[in-house]
PDB file of N, H, CA, C and O in Angstrom:
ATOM      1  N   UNK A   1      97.530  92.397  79.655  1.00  0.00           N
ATOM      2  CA  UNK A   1      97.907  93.616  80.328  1.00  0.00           C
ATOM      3  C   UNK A   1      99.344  93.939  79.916  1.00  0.00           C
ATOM      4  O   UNK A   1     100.169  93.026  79.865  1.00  0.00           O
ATOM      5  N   UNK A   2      99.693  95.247  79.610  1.00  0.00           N
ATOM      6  H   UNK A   2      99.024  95.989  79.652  1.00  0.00           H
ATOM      7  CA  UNK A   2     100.992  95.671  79.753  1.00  0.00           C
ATOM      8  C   UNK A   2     102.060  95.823  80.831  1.00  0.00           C
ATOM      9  O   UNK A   2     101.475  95.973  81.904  1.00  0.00           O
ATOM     10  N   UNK A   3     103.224  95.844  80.973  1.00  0.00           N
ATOM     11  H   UNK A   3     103.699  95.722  80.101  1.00  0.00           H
ATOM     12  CA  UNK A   3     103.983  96.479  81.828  1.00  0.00           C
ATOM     13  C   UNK A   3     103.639  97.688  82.580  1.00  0.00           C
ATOM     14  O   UNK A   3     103.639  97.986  83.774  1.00  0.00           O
ATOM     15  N   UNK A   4     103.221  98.546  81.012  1.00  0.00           N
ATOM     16  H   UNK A   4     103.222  98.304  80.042  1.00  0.00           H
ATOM     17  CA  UNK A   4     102.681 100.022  82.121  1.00  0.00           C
ATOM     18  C   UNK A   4     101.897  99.909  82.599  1.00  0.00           C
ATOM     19  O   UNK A   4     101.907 100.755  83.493  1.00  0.00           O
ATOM     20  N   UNK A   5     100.501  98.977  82.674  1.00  0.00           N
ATOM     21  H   UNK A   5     100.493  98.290  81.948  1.00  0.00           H
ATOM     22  CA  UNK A   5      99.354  99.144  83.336  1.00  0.00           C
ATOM     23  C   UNK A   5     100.264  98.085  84.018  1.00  0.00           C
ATOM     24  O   UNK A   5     100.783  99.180  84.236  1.00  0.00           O
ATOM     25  N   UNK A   6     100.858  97.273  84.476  1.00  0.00           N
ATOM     26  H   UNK A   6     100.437  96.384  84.298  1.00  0.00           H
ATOM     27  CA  UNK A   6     101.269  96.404  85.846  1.00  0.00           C
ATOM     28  C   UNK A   6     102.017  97.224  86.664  1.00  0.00           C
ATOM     29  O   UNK A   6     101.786  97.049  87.861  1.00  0.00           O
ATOM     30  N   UNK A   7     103.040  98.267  86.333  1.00  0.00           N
ATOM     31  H   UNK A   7     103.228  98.409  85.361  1.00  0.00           H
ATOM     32  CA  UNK A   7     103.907  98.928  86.978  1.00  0.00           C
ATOM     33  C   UNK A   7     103.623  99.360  88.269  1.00  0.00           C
ATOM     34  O   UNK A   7     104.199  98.951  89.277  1.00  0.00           O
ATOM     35  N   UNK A   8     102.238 100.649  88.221  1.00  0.00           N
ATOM     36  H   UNK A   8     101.769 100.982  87.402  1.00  0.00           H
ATOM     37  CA  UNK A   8     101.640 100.527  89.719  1.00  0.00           C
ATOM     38  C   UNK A   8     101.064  99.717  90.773  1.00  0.00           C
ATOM     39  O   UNK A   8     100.897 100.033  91.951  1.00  0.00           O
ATOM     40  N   UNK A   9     100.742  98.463  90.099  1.00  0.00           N
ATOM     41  H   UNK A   9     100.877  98.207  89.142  1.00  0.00           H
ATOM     42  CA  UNK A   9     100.381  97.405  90.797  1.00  0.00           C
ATOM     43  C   UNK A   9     101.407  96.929  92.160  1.00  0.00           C
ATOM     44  O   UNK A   9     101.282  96.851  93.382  1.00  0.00           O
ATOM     45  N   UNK A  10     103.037  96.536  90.597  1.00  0.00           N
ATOM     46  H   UNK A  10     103.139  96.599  89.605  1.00  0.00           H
ATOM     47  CA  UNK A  10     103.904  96.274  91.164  1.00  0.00           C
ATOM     48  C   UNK A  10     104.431  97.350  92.961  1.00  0.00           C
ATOM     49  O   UNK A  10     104.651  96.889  94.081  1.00  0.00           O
ATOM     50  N   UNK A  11     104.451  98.535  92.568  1.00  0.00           N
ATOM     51  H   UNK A  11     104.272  98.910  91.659  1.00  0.00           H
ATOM     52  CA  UNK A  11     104.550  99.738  93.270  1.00  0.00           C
ATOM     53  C   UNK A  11     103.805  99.296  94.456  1.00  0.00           C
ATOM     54  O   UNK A  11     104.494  98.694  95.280  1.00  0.00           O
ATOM     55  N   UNK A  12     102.717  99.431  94.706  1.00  0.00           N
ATOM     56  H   UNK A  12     102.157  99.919  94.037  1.00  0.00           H
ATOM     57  CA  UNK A  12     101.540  99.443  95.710  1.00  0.00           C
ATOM     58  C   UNK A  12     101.847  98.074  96.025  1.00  0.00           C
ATOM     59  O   UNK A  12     101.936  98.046  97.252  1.00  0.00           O
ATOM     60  N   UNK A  13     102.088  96.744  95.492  1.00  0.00           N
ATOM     61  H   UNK A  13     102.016  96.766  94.495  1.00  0.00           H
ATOM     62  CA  UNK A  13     102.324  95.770  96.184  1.00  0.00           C
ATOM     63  C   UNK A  13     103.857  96.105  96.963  1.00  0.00           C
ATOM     64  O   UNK A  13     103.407  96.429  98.062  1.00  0.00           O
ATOM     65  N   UNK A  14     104.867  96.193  97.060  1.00  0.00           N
ATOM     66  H   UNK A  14     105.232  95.930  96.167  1.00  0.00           H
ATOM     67  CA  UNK A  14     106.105  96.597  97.193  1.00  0.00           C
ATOM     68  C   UNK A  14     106.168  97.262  98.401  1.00  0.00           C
ATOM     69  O   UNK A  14     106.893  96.848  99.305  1.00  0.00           O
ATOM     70  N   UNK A  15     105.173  98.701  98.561  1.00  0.00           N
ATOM     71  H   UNK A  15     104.584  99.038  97.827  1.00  0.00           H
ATOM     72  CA  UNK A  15     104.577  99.713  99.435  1.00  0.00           C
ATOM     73  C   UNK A  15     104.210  98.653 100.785  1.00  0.00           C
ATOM     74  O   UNK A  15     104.740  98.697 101.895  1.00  0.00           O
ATOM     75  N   UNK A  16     103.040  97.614 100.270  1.00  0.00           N
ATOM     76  H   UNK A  16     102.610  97.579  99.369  1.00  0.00           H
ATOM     77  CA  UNK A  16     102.303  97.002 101.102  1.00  0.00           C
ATOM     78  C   UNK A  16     103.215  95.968 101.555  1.00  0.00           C
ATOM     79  O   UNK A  16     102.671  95.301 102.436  1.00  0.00           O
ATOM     80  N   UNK A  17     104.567  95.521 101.254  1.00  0.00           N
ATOM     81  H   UNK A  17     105.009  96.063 100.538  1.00  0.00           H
ATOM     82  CA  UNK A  17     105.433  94.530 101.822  1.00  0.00           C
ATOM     83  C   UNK A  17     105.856  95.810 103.080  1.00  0.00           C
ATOM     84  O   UNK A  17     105.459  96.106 104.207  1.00  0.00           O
ATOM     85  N   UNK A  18     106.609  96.176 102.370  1.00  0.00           N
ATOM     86  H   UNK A  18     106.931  95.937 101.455  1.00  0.00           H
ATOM     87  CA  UNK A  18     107.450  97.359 103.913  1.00  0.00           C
ATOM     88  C   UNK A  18     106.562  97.528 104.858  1.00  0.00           C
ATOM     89  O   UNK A  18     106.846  97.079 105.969  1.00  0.00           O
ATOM     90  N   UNK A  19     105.256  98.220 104.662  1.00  0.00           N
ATOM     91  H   UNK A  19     105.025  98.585 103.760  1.00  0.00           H
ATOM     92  CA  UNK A  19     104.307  98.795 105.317  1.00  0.00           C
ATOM     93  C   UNK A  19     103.924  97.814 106.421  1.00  0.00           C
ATOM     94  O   UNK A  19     103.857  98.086 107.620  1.00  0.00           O
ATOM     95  N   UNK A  20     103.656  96.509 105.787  1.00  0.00           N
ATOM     96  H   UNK A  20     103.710  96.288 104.813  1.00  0.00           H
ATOM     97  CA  UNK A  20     103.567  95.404 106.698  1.00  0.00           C
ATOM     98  C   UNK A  20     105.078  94.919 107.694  1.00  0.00           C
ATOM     99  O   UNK A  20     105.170  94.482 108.841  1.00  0.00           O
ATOM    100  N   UNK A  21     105.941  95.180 106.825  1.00  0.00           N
ATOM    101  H   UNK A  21     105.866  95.535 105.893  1.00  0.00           H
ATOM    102  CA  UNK A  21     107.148  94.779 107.784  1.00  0.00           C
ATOM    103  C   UNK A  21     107.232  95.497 108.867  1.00  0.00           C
ATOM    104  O   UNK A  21     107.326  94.988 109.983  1.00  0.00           O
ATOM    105  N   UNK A  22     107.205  96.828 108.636  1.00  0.00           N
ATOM    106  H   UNK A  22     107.129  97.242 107.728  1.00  0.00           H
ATOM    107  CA  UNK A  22     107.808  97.916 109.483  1.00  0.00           C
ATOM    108  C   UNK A  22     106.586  97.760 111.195  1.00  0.00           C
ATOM    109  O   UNK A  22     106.583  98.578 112.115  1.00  0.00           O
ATOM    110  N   UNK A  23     105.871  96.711 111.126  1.00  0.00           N
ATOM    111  H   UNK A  23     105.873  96.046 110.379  1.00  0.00           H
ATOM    112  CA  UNK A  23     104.900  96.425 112.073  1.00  0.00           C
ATOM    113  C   UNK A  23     105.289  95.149 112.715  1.00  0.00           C
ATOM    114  O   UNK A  23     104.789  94.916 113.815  1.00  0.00           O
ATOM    115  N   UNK A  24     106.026  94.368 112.247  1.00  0.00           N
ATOM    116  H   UNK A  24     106.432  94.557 111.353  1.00  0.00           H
ATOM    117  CA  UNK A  24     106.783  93.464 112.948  1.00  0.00           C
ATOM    118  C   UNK A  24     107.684  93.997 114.232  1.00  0.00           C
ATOM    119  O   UNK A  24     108.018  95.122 114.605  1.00  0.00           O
ATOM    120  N   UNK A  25     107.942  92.527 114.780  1.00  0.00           N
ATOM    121  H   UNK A  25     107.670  91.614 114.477  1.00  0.00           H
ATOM    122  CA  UNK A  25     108.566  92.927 115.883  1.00  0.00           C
ATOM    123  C   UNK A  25     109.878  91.846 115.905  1.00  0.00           C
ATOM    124  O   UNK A  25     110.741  91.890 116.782  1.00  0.00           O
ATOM    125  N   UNK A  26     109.877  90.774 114.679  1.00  0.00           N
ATOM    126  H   UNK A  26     109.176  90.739 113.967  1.00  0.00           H
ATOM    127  CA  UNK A  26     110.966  89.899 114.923  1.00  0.00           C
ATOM    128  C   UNK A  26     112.003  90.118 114.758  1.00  0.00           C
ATOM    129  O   UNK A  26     112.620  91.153 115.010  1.00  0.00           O
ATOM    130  N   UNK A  27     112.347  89.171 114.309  1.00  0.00           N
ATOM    131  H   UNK A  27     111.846  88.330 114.104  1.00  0.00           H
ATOM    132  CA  UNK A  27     114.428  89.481 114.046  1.00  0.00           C
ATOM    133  C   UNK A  27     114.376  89.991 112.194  1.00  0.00           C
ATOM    134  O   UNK A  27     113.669  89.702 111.229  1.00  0.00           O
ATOM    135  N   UNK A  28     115.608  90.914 112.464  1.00  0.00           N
ATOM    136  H   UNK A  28     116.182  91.148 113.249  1.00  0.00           H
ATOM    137  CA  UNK A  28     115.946  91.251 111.373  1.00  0.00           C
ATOM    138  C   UNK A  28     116.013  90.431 110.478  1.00  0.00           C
ATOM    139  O   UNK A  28     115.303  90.729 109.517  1.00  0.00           O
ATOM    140  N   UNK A  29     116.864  89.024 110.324  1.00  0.00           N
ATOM    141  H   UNK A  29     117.441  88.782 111.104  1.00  0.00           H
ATOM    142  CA  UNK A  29     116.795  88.275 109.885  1.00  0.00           C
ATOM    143  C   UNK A  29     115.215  87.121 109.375  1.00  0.00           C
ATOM    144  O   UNK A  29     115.099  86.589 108.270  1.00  0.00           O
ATOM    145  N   UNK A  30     114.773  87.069 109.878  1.00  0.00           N
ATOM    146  H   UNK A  30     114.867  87.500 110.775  1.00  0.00           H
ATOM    147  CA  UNK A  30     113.097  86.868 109.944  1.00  0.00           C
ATOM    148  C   UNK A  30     112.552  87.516 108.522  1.00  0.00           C
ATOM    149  O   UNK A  30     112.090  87.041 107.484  1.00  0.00           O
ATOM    150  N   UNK A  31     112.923  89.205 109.140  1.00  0.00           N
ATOM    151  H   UNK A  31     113.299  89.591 109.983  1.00  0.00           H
ATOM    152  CA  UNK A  31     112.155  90.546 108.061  1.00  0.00           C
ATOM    153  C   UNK A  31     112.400  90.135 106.383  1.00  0.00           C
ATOM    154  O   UNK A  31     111.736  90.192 105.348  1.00  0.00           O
ATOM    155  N   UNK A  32     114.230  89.541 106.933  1.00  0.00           N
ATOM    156  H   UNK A  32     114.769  89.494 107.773  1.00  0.00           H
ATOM    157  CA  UNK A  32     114.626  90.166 105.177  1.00  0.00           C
ATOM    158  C   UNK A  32     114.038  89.012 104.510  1.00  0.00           C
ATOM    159  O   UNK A  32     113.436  89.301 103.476  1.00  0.00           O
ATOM    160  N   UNK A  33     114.063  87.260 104.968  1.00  0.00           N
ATOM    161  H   UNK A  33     114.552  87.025 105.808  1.00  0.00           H
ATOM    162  CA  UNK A  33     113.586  86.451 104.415  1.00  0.00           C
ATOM    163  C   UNK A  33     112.022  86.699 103.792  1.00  0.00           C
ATOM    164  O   UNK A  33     111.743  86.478 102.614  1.00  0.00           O
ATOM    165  N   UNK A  34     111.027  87.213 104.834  1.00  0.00           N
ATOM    166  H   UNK A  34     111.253  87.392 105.791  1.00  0.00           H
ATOM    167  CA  UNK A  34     109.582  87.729 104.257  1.00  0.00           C
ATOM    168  C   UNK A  34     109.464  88.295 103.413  1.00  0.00           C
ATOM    169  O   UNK A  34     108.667  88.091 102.498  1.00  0.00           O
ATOM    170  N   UNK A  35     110.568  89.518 103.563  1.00  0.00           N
ATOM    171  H   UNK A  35     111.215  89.684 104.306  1.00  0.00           H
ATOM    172  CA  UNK A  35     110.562  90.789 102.273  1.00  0.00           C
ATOM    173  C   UNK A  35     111.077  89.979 101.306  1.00  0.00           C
ATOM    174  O   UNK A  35     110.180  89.826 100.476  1.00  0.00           O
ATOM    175  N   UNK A  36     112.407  89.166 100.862  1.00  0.00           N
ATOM    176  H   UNK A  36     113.135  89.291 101.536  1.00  0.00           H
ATOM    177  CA  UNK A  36     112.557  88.707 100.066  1.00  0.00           C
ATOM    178  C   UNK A  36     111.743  87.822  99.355  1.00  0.00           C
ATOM    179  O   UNK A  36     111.813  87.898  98.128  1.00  0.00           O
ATOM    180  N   UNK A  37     111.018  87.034  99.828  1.00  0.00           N
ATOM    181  H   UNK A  37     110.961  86.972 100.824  1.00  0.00           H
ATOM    182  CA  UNK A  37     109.648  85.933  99.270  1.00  0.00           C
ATOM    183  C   UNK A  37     108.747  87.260  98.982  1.00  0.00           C
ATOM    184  O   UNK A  37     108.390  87.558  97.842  1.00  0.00           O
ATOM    185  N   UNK A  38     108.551  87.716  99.672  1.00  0.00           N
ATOM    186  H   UNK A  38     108.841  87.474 100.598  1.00  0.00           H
ATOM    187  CA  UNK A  38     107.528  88.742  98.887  1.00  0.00           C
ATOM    188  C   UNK A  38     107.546  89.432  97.797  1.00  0.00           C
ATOM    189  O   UNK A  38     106.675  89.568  96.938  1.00  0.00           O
ATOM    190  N   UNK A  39     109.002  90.031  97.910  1.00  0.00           N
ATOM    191  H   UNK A  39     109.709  89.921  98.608  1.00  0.00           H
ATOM    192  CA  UNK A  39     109.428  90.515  96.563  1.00  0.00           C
ATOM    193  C   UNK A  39     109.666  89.780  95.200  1.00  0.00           C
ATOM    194  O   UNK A  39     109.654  90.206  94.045  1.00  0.00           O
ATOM    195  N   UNK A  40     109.906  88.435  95.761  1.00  0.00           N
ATOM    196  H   UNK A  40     109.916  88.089  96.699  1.00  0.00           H
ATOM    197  CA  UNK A  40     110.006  87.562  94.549  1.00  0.00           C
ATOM    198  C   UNK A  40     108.440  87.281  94.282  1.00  0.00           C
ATOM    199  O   UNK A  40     108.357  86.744  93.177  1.00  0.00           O
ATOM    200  N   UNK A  41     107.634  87.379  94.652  1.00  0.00           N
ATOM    201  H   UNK A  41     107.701  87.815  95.549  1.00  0.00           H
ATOM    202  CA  UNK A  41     106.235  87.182  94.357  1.00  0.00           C
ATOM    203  C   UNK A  41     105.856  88.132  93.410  1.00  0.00           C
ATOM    204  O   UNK A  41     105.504  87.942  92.246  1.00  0.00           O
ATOM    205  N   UNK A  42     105.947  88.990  93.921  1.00  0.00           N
ATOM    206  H   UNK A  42     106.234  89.144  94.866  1.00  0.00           H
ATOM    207  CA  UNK A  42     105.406  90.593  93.511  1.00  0.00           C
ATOM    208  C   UNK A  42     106.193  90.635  92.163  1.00  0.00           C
ATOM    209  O   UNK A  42     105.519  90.904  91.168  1.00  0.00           O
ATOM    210  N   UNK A  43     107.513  90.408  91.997  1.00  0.00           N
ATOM    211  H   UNK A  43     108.060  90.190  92.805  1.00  0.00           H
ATOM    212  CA  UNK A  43     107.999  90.710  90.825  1.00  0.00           C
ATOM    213  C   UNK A  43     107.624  90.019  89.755  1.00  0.00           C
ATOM    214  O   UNK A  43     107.362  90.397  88.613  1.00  0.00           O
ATOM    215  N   UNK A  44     107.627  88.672  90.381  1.00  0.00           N
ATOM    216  H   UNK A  44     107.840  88.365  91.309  1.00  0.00           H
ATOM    217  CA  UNK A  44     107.125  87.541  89.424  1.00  0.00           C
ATOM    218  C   UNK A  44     105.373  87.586  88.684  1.00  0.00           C
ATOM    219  O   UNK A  44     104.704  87.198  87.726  1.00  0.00           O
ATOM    220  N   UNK A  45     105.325  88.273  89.802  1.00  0.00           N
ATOM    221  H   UNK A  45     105.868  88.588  90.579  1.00  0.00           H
ATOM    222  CA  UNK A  45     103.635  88.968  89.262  1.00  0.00           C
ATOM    223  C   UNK A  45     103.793  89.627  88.451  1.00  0.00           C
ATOM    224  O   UNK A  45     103.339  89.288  87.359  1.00  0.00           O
ATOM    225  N   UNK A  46     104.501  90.874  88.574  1.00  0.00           N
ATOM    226  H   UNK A  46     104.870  91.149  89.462  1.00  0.00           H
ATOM    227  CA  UNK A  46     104.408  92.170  87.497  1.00  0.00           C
ATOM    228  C   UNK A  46     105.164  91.539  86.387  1.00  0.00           C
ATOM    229  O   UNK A  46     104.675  91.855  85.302  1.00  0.00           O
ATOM    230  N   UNK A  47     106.354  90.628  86.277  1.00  0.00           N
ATOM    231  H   UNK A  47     106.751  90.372  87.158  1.00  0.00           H
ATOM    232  CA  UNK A  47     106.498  90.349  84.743  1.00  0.00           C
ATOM    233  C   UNK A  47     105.554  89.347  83.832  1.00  0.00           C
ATOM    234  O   UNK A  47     105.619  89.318  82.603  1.00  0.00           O
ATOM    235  N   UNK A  48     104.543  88.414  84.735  1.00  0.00           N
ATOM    236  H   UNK A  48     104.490  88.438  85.734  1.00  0.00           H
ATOM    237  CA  UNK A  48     103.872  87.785  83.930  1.00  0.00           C
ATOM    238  C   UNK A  48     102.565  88.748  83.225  1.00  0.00           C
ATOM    239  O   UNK A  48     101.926  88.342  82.254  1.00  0.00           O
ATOM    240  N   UNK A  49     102.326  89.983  83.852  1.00  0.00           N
ATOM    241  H   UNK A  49     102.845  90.312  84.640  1.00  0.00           H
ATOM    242  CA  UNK A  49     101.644  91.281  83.084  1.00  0.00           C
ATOM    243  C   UNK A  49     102.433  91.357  81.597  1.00  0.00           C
ATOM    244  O   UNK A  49     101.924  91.798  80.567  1.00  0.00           O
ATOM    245  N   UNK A  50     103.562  90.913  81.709  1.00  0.00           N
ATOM    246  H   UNK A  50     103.975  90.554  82.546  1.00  0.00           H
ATOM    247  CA  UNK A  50     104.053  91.447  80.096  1.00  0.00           C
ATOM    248  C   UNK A  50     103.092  91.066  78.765  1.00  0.00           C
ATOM    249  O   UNK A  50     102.458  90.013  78.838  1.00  0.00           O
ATOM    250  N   UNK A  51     102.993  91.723  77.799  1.00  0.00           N
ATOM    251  H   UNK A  51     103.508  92.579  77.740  1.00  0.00           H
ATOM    252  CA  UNK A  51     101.996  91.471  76.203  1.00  0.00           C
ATOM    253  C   UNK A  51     103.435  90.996  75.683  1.00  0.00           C
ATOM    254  O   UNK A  51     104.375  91.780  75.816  1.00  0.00           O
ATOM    255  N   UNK A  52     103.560  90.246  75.332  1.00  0.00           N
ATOM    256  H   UNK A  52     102.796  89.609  75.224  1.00  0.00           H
ATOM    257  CA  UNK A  52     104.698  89.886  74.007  1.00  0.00           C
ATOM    258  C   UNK A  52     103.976  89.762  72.811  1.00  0.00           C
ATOM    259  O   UNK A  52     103.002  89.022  72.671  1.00  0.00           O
ATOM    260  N   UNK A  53     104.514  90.572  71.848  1.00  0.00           N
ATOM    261  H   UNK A  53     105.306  91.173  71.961  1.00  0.00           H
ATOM    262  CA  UNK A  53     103.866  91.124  70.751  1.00  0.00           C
ATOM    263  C   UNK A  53     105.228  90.234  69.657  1.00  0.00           C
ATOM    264  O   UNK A  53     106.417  90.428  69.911  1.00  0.00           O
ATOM    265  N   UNK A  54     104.925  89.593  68.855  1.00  0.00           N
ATOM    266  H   UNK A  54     103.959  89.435  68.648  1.00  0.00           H
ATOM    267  CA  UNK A  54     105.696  88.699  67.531  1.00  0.00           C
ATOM    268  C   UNK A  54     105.534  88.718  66.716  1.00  0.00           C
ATOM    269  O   UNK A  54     104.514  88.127  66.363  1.00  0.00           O
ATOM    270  N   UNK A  55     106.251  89.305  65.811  1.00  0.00           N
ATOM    271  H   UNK A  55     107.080  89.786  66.098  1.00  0.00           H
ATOM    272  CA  UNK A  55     105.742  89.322  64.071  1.00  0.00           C
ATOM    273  C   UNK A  55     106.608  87.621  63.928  1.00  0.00           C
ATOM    274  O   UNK A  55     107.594  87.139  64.486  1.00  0.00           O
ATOM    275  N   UNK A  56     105.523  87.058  62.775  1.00  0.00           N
ATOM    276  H   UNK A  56     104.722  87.450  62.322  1.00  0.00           H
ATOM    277  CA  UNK A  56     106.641  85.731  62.373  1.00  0.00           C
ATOM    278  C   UNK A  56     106.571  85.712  60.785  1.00  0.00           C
ATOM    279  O   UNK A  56     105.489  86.149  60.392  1.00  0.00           O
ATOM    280  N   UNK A  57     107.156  85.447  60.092  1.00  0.00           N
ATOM    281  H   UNK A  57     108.035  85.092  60.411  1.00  0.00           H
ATOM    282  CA  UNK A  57     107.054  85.161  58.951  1.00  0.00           C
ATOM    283  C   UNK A  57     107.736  83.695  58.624  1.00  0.00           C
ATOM    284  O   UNK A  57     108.797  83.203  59.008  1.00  0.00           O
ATOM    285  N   UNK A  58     106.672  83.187  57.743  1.00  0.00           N
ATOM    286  H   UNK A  58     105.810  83.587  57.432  1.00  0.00           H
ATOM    287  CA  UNK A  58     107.382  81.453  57.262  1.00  0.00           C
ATOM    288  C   UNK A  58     107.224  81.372  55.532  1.00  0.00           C
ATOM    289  O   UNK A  58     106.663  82.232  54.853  1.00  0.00           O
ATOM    290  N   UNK A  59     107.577  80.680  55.245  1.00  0.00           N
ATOM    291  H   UNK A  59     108.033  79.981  55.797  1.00  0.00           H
ATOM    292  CA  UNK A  59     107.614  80.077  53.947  1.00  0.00           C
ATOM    293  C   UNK A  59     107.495  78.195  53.630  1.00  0.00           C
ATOM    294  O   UNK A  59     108.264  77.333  54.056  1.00  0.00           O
ATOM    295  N   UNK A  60     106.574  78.058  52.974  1.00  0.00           N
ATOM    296  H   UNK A  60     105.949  78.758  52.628  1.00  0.00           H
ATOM    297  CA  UNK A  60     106.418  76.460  52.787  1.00  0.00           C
ATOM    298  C   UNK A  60     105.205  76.200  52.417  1.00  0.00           C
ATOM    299  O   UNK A  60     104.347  76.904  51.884  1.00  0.00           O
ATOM    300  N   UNK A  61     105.217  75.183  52.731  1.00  0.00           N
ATOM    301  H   UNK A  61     105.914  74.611  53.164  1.00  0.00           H
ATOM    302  CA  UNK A  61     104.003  74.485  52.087  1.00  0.00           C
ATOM    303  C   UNK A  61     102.906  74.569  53.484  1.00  0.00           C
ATOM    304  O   UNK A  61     103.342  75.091  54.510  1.00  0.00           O
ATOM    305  N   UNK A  62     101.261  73.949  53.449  1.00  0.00           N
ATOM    306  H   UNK A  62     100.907  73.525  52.616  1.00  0.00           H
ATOM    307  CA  UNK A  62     100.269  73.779  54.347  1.00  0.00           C
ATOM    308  C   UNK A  62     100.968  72.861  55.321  1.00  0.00           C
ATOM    309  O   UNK A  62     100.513  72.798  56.463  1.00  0.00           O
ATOM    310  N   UNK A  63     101.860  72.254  55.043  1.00  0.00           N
ATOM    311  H   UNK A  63     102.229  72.305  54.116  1.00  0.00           H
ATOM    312  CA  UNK A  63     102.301  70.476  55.646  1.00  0.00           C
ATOM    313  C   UNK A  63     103.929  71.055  56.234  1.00  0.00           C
ATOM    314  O   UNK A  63     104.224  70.564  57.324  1.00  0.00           O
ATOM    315  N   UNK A  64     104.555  71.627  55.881  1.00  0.00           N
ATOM    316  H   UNK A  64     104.316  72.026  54.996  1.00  0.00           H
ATOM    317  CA  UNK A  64     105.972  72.195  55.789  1.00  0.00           C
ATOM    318  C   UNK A  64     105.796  73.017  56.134  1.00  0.00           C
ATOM    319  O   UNK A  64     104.727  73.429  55.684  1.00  0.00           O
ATOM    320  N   UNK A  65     106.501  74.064  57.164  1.00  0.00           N
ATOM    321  H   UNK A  65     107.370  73.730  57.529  1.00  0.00           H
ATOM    322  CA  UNK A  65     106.565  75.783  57.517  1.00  0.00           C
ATOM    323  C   UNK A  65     107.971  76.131  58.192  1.00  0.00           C
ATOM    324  O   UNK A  65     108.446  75.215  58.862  1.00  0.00           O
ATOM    325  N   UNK A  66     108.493  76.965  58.140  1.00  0.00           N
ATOM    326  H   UNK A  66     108.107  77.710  57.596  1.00  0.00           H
ATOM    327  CA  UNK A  66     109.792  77.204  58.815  1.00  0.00           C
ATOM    328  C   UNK A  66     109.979  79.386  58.194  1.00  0.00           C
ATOM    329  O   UNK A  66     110.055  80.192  57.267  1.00  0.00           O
ATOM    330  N   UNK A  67     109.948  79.186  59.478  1.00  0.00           N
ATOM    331  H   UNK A  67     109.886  78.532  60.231  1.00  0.00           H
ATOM    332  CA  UNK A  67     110.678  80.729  59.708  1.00  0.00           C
ATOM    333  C   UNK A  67     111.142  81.247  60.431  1.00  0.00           C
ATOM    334  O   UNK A  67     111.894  80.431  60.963  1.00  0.00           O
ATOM    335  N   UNK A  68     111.298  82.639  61.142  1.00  0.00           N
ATOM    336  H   UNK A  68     110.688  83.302  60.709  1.00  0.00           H
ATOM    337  CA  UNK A  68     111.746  83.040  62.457  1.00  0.00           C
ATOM    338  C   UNK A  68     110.482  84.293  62.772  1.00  0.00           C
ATOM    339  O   UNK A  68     109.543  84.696  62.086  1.00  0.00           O
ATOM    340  N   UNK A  69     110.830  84.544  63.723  1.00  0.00           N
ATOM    341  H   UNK A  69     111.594  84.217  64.280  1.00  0.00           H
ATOM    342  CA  UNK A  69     110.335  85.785  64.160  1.00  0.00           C
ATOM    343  C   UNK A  69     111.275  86.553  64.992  1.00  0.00           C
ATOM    344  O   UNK A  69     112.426  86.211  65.261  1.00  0.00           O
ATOM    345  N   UNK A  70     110.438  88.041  65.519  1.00  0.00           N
ATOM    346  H   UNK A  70     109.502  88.319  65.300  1.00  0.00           H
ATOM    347  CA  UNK A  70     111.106  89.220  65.759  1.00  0.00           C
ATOM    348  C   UNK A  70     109.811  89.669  66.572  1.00  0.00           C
ATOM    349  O   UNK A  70     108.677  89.462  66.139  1.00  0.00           O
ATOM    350  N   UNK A  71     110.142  90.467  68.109  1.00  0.00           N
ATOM    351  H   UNK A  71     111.063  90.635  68.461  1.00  0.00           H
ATOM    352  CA  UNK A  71     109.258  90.556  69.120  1.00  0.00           C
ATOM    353  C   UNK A  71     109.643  91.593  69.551  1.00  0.00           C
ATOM    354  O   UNK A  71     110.443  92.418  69.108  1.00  0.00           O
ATOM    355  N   UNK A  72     108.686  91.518  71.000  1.00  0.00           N
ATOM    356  H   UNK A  72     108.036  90.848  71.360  1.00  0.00           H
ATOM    357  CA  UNK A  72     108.987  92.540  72.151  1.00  0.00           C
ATOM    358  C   UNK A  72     108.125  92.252  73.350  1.00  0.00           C
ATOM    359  O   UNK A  72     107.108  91.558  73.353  1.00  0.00           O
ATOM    360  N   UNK A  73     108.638  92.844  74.307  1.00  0.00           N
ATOM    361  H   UNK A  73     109.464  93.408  74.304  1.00  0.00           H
ATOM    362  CA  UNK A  73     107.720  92.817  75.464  1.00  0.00           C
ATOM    363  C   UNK A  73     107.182  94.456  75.870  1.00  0.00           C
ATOM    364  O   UNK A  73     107.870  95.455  76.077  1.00  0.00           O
ATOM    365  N   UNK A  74     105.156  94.228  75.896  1.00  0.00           N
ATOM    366  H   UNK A  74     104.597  93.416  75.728  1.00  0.00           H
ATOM    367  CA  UNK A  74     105.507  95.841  76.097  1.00  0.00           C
ATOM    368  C   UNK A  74     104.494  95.701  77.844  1.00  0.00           C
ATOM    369  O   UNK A  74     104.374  96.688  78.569  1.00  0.00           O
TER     370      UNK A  74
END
């Protein structure tokens, strides 16, 4: 999956943290810890959606190889 197809995911999960908070009744302090674990969830979700795309090029032998590469995340 891409970023762009994770993006709304991310969104609508994000939506569904507040949405759920704003129905609480505890302490502020309480809220931000939930929202914060949540948000670290959610985010950590939407970046493992990333495609990393790598060109590599090597030189050597079948037994020997060494090169670098050049990427992206889309």
């Amino acid at each position: 999956m891409s970023l762009n197809t994770g993006k709304p995911i991310l969104k609508t999960a994000i939506l569904a943290i507040f949405e759920h908070e704003a129905q609480e009744d505890e302490s502020p302090d309480q809220s931000r810890e939930r929202i914060a674990e949540k948000l670290t969830n959610a985010i950590y979700d939407f970046v493992k959606t990333g495609l990393v795309k790598v060109n590599v090029t090597t030189a050597g032998t079948a037994t020997a190889q060494s090169g670098s590469g050049t990427g992206n995340i889309e």
